[in-house]
Backbone as CSV, one residue per row, in Angstrom:
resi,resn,N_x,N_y,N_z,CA_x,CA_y,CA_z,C_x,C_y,C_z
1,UNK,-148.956,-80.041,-64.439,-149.290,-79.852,-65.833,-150.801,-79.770,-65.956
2,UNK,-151.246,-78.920,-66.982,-152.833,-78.558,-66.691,-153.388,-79.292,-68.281
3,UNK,-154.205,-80.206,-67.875,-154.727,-81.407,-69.561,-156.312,-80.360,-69.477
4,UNK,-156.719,-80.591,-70.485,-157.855,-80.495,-71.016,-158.674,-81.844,-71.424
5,UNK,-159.818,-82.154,-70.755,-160.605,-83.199,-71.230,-161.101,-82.719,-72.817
6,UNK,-161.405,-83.852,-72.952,-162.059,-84.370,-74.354,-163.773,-83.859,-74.745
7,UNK,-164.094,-83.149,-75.317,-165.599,-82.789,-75.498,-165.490,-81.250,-75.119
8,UNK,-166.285,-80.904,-76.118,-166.673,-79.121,-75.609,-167.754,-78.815,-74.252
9,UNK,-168.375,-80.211,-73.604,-168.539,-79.468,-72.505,-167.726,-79.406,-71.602
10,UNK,-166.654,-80.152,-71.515,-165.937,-79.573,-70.614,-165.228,-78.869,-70.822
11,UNK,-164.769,-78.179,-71.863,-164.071,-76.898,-73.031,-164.986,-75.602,-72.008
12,UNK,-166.719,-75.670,-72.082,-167.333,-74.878,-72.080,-167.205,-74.253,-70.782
13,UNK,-166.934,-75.722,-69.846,-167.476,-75.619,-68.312,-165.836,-75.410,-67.764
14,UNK,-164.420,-75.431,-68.520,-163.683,-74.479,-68.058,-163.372,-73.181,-68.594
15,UNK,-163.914,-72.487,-69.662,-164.040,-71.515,-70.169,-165.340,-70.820,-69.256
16,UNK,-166.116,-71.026,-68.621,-167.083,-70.119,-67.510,-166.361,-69.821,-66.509
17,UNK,-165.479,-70.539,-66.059,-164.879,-70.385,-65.042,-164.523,-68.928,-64.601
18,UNK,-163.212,-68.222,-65.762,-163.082,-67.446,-66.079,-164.114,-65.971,-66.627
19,UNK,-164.171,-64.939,-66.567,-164.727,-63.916,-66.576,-163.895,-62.766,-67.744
20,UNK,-164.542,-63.574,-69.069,-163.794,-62.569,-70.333,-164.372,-62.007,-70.966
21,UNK,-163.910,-60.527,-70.919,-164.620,-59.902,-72.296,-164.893,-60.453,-73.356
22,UNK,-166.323,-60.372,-74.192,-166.303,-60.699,-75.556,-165.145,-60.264,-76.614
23,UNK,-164.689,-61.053,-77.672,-163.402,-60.721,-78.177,-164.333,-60.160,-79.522
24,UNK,-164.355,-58.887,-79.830,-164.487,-57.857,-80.693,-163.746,-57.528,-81.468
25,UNK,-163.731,-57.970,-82.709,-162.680,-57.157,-83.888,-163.488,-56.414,-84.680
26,UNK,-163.812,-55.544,-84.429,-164.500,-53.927,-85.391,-163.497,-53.623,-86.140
27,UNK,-163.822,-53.994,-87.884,-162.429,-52.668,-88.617,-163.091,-51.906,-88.318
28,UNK,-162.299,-50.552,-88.714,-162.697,-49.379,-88.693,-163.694,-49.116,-90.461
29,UNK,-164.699,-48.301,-90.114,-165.806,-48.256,-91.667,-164.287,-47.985,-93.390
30,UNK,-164.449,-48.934,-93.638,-164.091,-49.203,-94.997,-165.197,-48.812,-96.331
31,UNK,-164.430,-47.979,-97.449,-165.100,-47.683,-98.292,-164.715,-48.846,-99.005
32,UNK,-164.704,-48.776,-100.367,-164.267,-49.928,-101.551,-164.012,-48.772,-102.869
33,UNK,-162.958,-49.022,-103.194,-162.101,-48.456,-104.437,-161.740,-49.500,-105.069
34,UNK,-161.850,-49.870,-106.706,-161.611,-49.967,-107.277,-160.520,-49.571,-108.491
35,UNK,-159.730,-50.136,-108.874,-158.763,-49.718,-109.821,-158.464,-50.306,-110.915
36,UNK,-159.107,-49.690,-111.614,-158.813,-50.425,-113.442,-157.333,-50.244,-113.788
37,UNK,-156.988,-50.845,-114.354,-155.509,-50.603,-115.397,-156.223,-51.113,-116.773
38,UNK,-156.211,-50.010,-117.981,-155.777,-50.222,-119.250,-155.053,-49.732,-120.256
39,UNK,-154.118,-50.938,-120.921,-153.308,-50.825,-121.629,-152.614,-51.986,-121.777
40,UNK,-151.500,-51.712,-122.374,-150.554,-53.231,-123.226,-150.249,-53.844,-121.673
41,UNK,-149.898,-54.930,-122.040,-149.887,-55.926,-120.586,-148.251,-55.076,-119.548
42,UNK,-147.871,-54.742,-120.885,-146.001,-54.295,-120.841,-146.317,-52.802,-119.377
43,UNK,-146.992,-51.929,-120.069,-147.444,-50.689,-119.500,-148.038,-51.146,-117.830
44,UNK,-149.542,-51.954,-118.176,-150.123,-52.472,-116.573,-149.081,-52.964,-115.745
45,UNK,-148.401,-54.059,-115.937,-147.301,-54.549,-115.376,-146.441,-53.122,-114.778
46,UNK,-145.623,-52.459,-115.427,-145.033,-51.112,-115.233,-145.871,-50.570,-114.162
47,UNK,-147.363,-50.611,-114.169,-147.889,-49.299,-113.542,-148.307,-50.180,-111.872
48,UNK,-148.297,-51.443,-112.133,-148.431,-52.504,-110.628,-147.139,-52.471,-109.849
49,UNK,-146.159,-52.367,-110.761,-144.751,-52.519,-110.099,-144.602,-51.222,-109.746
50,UNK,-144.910,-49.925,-109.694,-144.550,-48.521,-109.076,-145.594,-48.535,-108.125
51,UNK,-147.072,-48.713,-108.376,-147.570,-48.773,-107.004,-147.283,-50.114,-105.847
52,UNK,-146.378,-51.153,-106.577,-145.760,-51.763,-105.188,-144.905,-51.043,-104.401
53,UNK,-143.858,-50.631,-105.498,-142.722,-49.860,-104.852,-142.993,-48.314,-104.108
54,UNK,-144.231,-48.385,-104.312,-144.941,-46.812,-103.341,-145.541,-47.595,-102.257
55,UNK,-145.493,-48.882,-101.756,-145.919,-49.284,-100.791,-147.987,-48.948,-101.048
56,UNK,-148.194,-48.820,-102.023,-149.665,-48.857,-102.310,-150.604,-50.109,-102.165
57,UNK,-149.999,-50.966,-103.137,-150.594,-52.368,-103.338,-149.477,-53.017,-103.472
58,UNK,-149.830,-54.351,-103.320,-149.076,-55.848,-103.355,-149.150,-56.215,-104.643
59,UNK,-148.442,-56.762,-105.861,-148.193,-57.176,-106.518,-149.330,-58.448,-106.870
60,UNK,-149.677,-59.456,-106.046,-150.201,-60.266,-105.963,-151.407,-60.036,-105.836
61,UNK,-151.990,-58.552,-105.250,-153.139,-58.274,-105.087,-154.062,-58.201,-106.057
62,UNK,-153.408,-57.790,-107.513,-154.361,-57.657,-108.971,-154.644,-59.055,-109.405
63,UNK,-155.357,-58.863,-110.073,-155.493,-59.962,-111.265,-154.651,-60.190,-112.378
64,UNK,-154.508,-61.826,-112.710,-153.865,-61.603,-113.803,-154.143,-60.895,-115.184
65,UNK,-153.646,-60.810,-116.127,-154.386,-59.998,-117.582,-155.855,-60.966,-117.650
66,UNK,-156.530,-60.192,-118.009,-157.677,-60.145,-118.953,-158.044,-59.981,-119.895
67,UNK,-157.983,-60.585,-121.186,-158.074,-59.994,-122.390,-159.497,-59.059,-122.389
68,UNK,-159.332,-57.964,-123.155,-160.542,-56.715,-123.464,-161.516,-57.825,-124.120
69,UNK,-162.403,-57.386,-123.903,-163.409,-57.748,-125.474,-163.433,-57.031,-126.863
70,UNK,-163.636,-57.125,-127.664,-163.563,-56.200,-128.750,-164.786,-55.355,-128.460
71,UNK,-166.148,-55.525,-128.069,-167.256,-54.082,-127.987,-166.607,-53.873,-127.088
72,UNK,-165.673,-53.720,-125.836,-165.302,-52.739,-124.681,-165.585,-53.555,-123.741
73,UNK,-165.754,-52.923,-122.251,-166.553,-53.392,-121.106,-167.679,-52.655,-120.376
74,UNK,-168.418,-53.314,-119.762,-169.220,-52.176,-118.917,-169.083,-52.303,-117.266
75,UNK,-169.170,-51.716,-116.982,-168.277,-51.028,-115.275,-169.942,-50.954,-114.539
76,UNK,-170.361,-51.636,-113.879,-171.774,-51.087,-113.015,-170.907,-50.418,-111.249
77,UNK,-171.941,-49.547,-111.597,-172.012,-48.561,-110.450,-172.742,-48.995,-109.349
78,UNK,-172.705,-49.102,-108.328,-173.702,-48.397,-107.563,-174.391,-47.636,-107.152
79,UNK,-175.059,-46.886,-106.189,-175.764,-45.349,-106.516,-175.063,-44.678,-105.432
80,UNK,-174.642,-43.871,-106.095,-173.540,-42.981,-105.546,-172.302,-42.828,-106.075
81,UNK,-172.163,-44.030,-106.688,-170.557,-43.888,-106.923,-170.251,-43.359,-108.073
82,UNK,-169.175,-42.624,-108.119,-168.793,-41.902,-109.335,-167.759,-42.639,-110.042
83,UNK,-166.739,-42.018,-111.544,-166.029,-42.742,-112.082,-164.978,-41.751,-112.004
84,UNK,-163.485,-41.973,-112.031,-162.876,-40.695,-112.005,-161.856,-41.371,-112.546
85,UNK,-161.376,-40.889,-114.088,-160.060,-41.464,-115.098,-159.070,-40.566,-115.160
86,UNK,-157.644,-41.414,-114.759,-156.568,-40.323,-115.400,-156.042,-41.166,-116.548
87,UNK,-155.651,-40.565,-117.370,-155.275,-40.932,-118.984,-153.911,-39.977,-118.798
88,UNK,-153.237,-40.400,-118.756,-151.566,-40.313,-118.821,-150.654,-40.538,-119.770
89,UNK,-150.175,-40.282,-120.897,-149.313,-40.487,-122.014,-147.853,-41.333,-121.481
90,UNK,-147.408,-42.385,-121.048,-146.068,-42.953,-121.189,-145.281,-42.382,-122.055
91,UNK,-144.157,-41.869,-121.855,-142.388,-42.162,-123.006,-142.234,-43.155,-122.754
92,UNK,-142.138,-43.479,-123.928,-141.196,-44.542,-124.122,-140.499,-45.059,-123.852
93,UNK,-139.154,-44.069,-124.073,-137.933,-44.244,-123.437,-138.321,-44.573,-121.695
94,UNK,-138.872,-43.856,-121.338,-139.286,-43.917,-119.449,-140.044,-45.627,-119.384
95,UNK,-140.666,-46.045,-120.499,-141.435,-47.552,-119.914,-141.132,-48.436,-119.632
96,UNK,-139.754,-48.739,-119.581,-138.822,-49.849,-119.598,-138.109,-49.886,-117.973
97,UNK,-137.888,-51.327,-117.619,-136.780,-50.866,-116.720,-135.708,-50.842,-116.567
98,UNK,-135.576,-50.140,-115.153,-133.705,-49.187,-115.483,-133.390,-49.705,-114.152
């Protein structure tokens, strides 16, 4: 049976022993996207639960509601980044689930 003493130098001085590559986890270059949802809590909810079920995002991944402010919000940019909105009309009949 193989024990390990007590203290990291001897942690250290059987870890030299051995001959290991440095352990490297590189992600691969990640941008950052952002995704607003607005509208009635009824609608956001609706629109989190289809991009779960598209395997997009996790459910758990958003935030809970936020109430708006009444002047609006303001969104800061960075330099470069652009804003890009789709505004989509819901039926009604379609907002519910089936």
């Amino acid at each position: 049976m193989y024990q390990i003493q007590s203290g990291w130098s001897s942690l250290v001085s059987v870890a030299s022993q051995f001959s290991l590559l440095p352990l490297t986890c590189e992600l691969p270059h990640r941008r950052r996207l952002r995704h607003y949802l607005v509208g009635t809590p009824e609608d956001a909810q609706l629109a989190i639960d289809r991009l779960h079920l598209l395997h997009y995002a996790e459910r758990f991944e958003w935030t809970r509601p936020l109430a708006m402010p009444p002047n609006g919000i303001v969104i800061n940019a960075r330099p470069g980044e652009v804003l890009r909105y789709l505004h989509r009309e819901l039926r009604i009949e379609a907002a519910g689930y089936e």
